[in-house]
C-alpha positions as CSV (number, residue, x, y, z in Angstrom):
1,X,0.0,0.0,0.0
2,X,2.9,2.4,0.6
3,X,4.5,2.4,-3.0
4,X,1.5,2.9,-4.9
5,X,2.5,5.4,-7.5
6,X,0.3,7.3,-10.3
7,X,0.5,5.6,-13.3
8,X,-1.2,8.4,-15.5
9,X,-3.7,11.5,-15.5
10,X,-6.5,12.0,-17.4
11,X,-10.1,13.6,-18.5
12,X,-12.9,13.0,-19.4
13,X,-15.1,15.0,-21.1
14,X,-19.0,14.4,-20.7
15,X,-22.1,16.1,-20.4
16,X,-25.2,13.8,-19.3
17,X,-27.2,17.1,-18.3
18,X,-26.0,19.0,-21.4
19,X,-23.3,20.8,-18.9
20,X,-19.8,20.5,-19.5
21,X,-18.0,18.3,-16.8
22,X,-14.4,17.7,-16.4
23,X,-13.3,14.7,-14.8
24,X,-10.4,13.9,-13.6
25,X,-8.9,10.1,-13.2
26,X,-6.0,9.3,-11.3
27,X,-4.7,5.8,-12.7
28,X,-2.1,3.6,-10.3
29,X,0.2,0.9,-10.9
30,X,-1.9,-1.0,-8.6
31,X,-4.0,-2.9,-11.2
32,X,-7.6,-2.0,-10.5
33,X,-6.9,0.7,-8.3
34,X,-8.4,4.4,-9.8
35,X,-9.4,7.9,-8.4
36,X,-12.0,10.3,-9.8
37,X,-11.9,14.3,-8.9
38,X,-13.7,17.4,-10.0
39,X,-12.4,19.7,-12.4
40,X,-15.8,21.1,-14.0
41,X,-15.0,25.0,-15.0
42,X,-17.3,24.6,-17.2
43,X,-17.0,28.0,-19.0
44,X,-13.9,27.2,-19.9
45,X,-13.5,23.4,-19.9
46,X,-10.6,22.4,-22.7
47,X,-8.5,25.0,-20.9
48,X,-8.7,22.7,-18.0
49,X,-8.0,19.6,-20.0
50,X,-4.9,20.2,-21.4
51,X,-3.7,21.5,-18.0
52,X,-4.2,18.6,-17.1
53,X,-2.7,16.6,-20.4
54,X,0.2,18.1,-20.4
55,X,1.9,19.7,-16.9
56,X,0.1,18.1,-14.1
57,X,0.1,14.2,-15.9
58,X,4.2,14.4,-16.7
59,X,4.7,16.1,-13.0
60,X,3.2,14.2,-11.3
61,X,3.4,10.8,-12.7
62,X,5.4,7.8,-10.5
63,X,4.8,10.3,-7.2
64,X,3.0,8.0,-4.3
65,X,-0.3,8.8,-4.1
66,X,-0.4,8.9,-0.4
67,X,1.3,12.0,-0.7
68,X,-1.7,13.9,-0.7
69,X,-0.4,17.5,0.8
70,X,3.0,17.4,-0.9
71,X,1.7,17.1,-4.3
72,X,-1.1,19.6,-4.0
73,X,1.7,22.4,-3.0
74,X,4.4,20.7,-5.2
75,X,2.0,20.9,-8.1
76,X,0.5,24.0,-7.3
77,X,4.1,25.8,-7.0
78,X,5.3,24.3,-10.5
79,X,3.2,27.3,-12.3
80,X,4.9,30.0,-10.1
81,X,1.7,32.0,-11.1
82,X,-1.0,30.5,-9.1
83,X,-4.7,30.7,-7.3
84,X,-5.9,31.0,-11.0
85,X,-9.3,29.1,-12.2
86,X,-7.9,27.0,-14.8
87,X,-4.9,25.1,-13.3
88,X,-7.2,25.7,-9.5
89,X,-9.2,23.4,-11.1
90,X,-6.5,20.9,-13.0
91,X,-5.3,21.0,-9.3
92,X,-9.0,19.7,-7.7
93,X,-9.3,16.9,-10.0
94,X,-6.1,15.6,-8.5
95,X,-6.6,15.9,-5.1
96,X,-10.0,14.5,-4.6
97,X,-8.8,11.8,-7.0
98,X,-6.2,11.0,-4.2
99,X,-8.5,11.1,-1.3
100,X,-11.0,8.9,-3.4
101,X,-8.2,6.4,-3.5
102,X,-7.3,6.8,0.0
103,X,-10.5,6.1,1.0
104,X,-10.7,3.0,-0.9
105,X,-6.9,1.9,0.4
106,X,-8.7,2.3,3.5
107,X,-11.7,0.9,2.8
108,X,-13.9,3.7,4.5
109,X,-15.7,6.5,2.7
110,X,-13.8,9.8,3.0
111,X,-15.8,11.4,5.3
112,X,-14.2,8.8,8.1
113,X,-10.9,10.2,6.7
114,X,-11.5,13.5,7.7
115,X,-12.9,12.9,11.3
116,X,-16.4,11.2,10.6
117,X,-20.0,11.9,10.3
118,X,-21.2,14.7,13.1
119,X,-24.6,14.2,11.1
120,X,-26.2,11.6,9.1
121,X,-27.0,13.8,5.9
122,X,-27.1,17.0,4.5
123,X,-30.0,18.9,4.0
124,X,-30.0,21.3,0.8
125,X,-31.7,23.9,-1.2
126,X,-33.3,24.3,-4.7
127,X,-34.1,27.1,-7.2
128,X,-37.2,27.7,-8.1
129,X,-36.9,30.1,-11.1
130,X,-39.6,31.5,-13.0
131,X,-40.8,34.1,-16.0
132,X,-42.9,36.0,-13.6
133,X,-43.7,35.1,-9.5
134,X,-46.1,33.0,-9.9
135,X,-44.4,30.6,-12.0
136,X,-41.3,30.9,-9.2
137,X,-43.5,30.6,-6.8
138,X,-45.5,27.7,-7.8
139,X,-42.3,26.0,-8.0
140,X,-41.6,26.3,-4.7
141,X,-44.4,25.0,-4.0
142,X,-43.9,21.8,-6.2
143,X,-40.6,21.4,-4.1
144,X,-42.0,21.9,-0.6
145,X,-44.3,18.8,-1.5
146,X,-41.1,17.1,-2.6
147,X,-40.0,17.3,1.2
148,X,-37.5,20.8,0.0
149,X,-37.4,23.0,3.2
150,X,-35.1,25.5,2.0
151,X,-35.7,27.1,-1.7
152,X,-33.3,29.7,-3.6
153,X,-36.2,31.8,-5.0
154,X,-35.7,34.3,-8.7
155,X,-37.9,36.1,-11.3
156,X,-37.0,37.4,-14.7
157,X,-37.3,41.3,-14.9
158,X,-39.5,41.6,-17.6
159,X,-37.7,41.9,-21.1
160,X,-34.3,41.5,-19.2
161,X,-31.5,39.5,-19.1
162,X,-32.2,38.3,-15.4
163,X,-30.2,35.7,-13.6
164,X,-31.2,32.2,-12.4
165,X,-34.3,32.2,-15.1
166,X,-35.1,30.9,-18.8
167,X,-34.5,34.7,-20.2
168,X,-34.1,34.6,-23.7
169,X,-30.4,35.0,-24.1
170,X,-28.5,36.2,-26.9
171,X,-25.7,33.3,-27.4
172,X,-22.7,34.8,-27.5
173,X,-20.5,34.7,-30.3
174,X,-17.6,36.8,-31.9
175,X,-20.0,39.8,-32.8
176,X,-20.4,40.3,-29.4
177,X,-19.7,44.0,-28.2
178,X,-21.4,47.3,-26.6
179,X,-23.5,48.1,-30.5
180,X,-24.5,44.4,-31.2
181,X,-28.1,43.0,-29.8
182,X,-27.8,43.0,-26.3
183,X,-29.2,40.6,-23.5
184,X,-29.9,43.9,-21.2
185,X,-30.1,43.9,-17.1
186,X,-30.4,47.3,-15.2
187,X,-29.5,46.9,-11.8
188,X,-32.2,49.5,-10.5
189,X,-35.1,48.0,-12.2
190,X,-33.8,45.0,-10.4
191,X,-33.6,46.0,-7.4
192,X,-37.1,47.7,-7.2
193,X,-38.5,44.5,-8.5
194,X,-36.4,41.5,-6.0
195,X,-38.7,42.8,-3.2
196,X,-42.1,42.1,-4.8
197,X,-41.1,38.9,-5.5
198,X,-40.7,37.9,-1.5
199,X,-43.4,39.7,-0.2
200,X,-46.2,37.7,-2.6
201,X,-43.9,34.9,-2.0
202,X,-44.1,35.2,2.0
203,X,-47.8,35.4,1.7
204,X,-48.6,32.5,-0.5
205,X,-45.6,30.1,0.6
206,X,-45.7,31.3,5.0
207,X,-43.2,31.7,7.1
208,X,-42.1,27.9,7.8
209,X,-40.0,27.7,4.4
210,X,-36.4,29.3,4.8
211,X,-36.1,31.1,1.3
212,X,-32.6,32.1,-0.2
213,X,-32.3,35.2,-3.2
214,X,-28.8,35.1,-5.1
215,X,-27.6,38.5,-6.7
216,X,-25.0,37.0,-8.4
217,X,-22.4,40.2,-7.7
218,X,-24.8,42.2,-10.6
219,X,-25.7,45.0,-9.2
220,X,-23.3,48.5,-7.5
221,X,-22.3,48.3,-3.6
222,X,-24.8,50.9,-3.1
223,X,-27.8,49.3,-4.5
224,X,-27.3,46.2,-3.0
225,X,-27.2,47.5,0.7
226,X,-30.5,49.3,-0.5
227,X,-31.8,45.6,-1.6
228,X,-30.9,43.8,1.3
229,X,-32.4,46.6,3.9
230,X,-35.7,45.9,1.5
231,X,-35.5,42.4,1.9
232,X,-35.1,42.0,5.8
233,X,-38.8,42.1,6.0
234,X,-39.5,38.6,4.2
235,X,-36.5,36.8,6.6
236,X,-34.3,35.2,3.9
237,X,-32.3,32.5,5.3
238,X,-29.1,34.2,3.2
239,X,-28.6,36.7,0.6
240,X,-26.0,35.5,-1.6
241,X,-22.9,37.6,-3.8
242,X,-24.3,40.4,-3.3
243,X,-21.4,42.1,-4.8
244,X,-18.1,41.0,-6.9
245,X,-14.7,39.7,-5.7
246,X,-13.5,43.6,-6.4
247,X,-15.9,45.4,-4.1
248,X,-15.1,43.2,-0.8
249,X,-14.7,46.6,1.0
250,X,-18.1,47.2,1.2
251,X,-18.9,44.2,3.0
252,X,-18.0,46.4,5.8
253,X,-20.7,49.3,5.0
254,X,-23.6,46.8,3.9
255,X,-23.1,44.9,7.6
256,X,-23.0,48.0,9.3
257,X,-26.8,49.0,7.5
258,X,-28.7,45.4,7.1
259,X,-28.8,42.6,9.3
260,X,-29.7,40.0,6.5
261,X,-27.7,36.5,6.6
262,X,-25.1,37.0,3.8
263,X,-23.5,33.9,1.7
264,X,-20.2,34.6,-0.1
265,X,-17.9,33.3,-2.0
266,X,-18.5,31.1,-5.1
267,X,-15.9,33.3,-7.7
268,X,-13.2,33.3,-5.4
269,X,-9.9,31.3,-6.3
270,X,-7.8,33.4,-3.7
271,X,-7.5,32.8,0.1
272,X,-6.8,36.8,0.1
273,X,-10.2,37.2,-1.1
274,X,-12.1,35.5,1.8
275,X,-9.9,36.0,4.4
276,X,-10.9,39.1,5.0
277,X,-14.4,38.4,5.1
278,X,-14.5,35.5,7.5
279,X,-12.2,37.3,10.1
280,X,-13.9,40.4,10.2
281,X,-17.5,38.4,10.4
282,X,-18.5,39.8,7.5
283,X,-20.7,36.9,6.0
284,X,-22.2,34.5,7.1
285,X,-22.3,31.0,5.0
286,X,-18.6,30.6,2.5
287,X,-19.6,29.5,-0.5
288,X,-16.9,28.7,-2.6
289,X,-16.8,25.6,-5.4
290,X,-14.5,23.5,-4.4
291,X,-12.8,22.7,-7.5
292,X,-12.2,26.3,-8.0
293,X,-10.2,26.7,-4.5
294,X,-7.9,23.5,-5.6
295,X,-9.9,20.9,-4.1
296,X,-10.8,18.9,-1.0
297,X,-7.3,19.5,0.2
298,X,-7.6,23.4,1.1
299,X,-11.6,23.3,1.1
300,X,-11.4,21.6,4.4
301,X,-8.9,23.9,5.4
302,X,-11.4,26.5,5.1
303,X,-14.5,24.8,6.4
304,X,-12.0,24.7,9.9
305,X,-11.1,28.5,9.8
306,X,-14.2,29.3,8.9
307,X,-15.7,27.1,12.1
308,X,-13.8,30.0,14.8
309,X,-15.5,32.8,13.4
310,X,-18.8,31.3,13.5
311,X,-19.6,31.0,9.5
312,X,-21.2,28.2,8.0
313,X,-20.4,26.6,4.8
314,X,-22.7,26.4,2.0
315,X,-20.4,24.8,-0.4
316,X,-21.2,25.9,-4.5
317,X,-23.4,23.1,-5.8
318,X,-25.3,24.2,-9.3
319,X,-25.5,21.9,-12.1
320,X,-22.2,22.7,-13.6
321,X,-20.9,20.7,-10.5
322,X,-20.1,17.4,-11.8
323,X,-21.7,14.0,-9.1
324,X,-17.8,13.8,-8.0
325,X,-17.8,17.6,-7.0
326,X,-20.9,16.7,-5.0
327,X,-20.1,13.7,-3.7
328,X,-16.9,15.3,-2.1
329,X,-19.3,18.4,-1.4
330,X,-21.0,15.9,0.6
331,X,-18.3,14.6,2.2
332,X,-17.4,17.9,3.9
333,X,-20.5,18.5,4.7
334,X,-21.3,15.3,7.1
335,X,-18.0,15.5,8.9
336,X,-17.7,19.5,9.2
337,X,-19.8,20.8,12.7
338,X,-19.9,23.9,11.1
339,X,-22.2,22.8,8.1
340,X,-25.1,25.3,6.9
341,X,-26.6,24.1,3.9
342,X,-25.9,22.4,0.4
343,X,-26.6,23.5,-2.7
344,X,-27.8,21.4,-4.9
345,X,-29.6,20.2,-8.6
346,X,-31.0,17.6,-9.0
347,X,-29.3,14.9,-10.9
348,X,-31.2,13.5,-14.8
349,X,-31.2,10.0,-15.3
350,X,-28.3,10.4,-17.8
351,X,-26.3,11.2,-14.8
352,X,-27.4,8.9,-12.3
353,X,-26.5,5.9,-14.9
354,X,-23.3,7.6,-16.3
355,X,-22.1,8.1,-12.4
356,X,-22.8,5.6,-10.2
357,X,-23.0,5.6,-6.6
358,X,-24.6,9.6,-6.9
359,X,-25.7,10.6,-3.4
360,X,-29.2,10.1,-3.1
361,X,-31.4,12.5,-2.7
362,X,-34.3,12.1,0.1
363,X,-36.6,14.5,1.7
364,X,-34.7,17.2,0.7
365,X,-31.4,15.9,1.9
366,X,-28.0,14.6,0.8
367,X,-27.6,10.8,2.0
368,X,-24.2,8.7,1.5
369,X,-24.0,5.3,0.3
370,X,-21.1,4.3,2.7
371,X,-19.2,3.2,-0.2
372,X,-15.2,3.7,0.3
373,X,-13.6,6.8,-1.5
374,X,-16.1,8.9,-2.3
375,X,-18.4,6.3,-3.0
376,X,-19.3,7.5,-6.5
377,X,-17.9,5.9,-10.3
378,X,-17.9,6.8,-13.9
379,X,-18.9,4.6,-16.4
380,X,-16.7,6.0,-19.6
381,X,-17.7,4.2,-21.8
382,X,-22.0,5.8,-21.4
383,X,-20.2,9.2,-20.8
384,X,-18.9,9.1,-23.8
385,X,-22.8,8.7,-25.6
386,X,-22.9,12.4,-24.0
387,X,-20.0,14.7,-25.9
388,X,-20.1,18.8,-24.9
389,X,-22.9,20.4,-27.0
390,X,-22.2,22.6,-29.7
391,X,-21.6,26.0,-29.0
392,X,-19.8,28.7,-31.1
393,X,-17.3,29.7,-27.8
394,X,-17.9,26.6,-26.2
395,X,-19.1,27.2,-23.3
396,X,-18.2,30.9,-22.7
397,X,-21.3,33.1,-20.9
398,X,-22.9,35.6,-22.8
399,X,-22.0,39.5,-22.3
400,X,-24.7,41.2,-20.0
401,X,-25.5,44.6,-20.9
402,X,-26.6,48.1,-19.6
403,X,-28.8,49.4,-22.1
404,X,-25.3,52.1,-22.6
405,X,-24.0,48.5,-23.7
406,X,-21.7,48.5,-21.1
407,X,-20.8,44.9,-19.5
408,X,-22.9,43.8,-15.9
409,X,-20.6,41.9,-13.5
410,X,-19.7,38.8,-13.2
C-alpha cells in the first residue's frame, strides 16, 4: 500500500445534463486501483483539460499517491503563477482523485478520513426560477411537496437578461460588443423588483420555508445595501454575492446598514479574497466551489477557519458541479460541525447511470451510500454517448449589458 504510484492523469469529457464536466482520473500501478476528482470550470472546460494533459500528468506521474499534501503544493508551486481558475481546477481533479483512493486503500468512505459523520445527511436547497412570480412561486411549492425545506427563489425582470431564469439569451459569439443586440439587465429595475417577488412569495408560501435570493455580484455596492435593507422584511435565510470579488470593502458598509444573513464566496480562487471576510465576520455562510479553491485539500482547510468565526459553509453546488464535485461536497459536509446548507440540482437520469453511486437525494437531503472513496464511479464508456454540446465559444457566458451597452458583473 505504501508504493502505490500514479500511473497516469486524465479527462474526461462528458455532459449527461447538457453541462460540460471535467473529470479527472487518477490511474495507479496497482492494477484496478483508480481515483476520480472534479475539475468542471465549465465556461472554460478544454483550458482545463490540457492543463491537465500536459503539466500536471508528466509532474506528477510515478509520485506515491499517499502523498496527498505534498503534491497539491508541489504541483500547485510548479506554475509560479497561481490561485488562478484554470490550473485551481486541474489542481481539484487531482486531489479528490487521491483522497478517493485513499479512502478506498482504506476501505472507509472519505468522510471517516476527515474525522467522521457529526450528522447523518445534508439537508439542501433548490431554485425555483420562473418568467414572472407566480411561475417561481409555484415552483416552490412543487418542491416543498417534494419534502425541499429550503428554496433559492428568482424572477426574470420583464424583457431583461435576469439571472437564475429561462430569459431569452442572446448566445454569445464573436459579434459580441457594446452596439450588437444585447441581453440587457439594469440593476435598478432589479432591485425595485427582488422585493415584490418575497413579499407575494411570504404570503402564498408562509413563514415555515427558509427562502434564499442570489444577486450573483450584478448589481453596485450601493444598490445592493438598499436591496438587502428591502428584503429583511421577508427573513431570507441568506442573501448571496451580493457584490463581486472587487468590491469586498463594502462588506463592511452593507453589515453595518442590514442585518440580513449573507452567503459569499463562489468566484473566489484566492484565500486573500475571503480572508478578510470571514475574520472580520462579514458573512455568514462561505460559499466557494470547491474545484475552483484546488480541491478537498484546502476546502477543508477552510471549512475549519471558517468554524472560529462562527460562519457556516454552503459549499457551491449548481448543475455545472459534476456527481464527484458533489459527492466530495457531501463529504465535507457530514464530517464538518460547522455545516449550513448544500446547494444542490438535482441529478437526470443520464447522470445517475453515467455516475454511479450519486448521493441520493431524500426528503430534501443529501444521504451517502457508505461506499469507500467517495463512493461514487464513472462509467466512460456511457459518458462518452454524452459529448459537450455545440456552442460557437464553447461554453463561454454571454456579455450582459446596460442598455449604454456596457458589461454587468460577473
Amino acid at each position: 500500500m505504501n508504493d502505490v504510484r500514479i500511473d497516469k492523469i486524465r479527462c474526461i469529457e462528458t455532459a449527461p445534463a447538457g453541462i460540460r464536466l471535467v473529470i479527472v482520473k487518477v490511474e495507479t500501478n496497482q492494477p484496478g486501483l483508480y481515483g476520480l476528482g472534479c475539475a468542471t470550470f465549465t465556461q472554460r472546460p478544454k483550458a482545463v483539460v490540457e492543463a491537465v494533459r500536459h503539466y500536471l500528468d508528466p509532474f506528477l506521474r510515478r509520485r506515491n499517491v499517499s502523498e496527498i499534501e505534498d503534491i497539491f503544493w508541489s504541483a500547485n508551486m510548479s506554475s509560479y503563477w497561481r490561485n488562478g481558475p484554470v490550473l485551481n481546477n486541474a489542481l481539484s481533479g487531482v486531489d479528490m482523485a487521491l483522497w478517493d483512493i485513499k479512502g478506498k486503500q482504506a476501505g472507509m468512505p472519505v468522510y471517516e478520513l476527515l474525522g467522521g459523520k457529526c450528522r447523518m445527511a445534508a439537508a439542501t436547497y433548490v431554485h425555483a426560477s420562473g418568467a414572472a412570480p407566480e411561475e417561481a412561486i409555484g415552483k416552490a411549492h412543487a418542491f416543498m411537496e417534494q419534502g425541499f425545506r429550503h428554496i433559492r427563489l428568482q424572477c426574470a425582470i420583464p424583457g431583461q437578461a435576469t439571472y437564475g431564469t429561462k430569459s431569452d439569451l442572446q448566445v454569445a459569439d464573436s459579434m459580441d460588443g457594446p452596439t450588437s443586440p444585447q441581453n440587457v439587465f439594469e440593476p435598478s429595475d432589479y432591485v425595485r423588483f427582488a422585493p415584490q417577488l418575497f413579499e407575494q412569495s411570504r404570503q402564498e408560501l408562509g413563514d415555515e420555508v427558509e427562502l434564499l435570493h442570489d444577486v450573483h455580484e450584478r448589481v453596485p455596492p450601493p444598490l445592493a445595501i438598499e436591496l438587502a435593507r428591502a428584503l429583511e422584511p421577508y427573513r431570507l435565510f441568506f442573501y448571496e454575492d451580493p457584490l463581486p470579488p472587487e468590491e469586498i470593502e463594502w462588506f463592511q458598509q452593507l453589515r453595518q446598514h442590514s442585518s440580513i444573513p449573507i452567503a459569499m464566496g463562489e468566484l473566489f480562487n484566492n484565500p486573500l479574497e475571503f480572508l478578510p471576510l470571514v475574520k472580520d465576520r462579514l458573512i455568514d455562510f462561505i460559499r466557494l466551489h470547491l474545484s475552483q479553491v484546488g480541491g478537498l485539500s484546502p476546502a477543508k482547510k477552510i471549512a475549519a477557519l471558517c468554524e472560529f468565526f462562527g460562519v457556516l459553509t454552503a459549499w457551491h453546488g449548481p448543475g455545472d458541479t459534476s456527481p464527484i464535485g458533489h459527492a466530495a461536497n457531501l463529504a465535507l459536509d457530514l464530517c464538518c460541525h460547522n455545516f449550513g446548507i448544500q446547494e444542490f440540482t438535482p441529478f437526470n437520469q443520464a447522470t445517475l447511470d453515467v455516475f454511479p453511486g450519486c448521493p441520493e437525494l431524500r426528503d430534501g437531503s443529501l444521504w451517502p451510500n457508505g461506499q469507500p472513496g467517495l463512493g461514487i464511479d464513472l462509467d466512460e464508456a456511457l459518458a462518452a454517448k454524452f459529448p459537450y454540446p455545440d456552442h460557437p465559444t464553447n461554453g463561454a457566458w454571454p456579455a450582459i449589458r446596460r442598455r449604454d451597452g456596457s458589461v454587468v458583473r460577473p
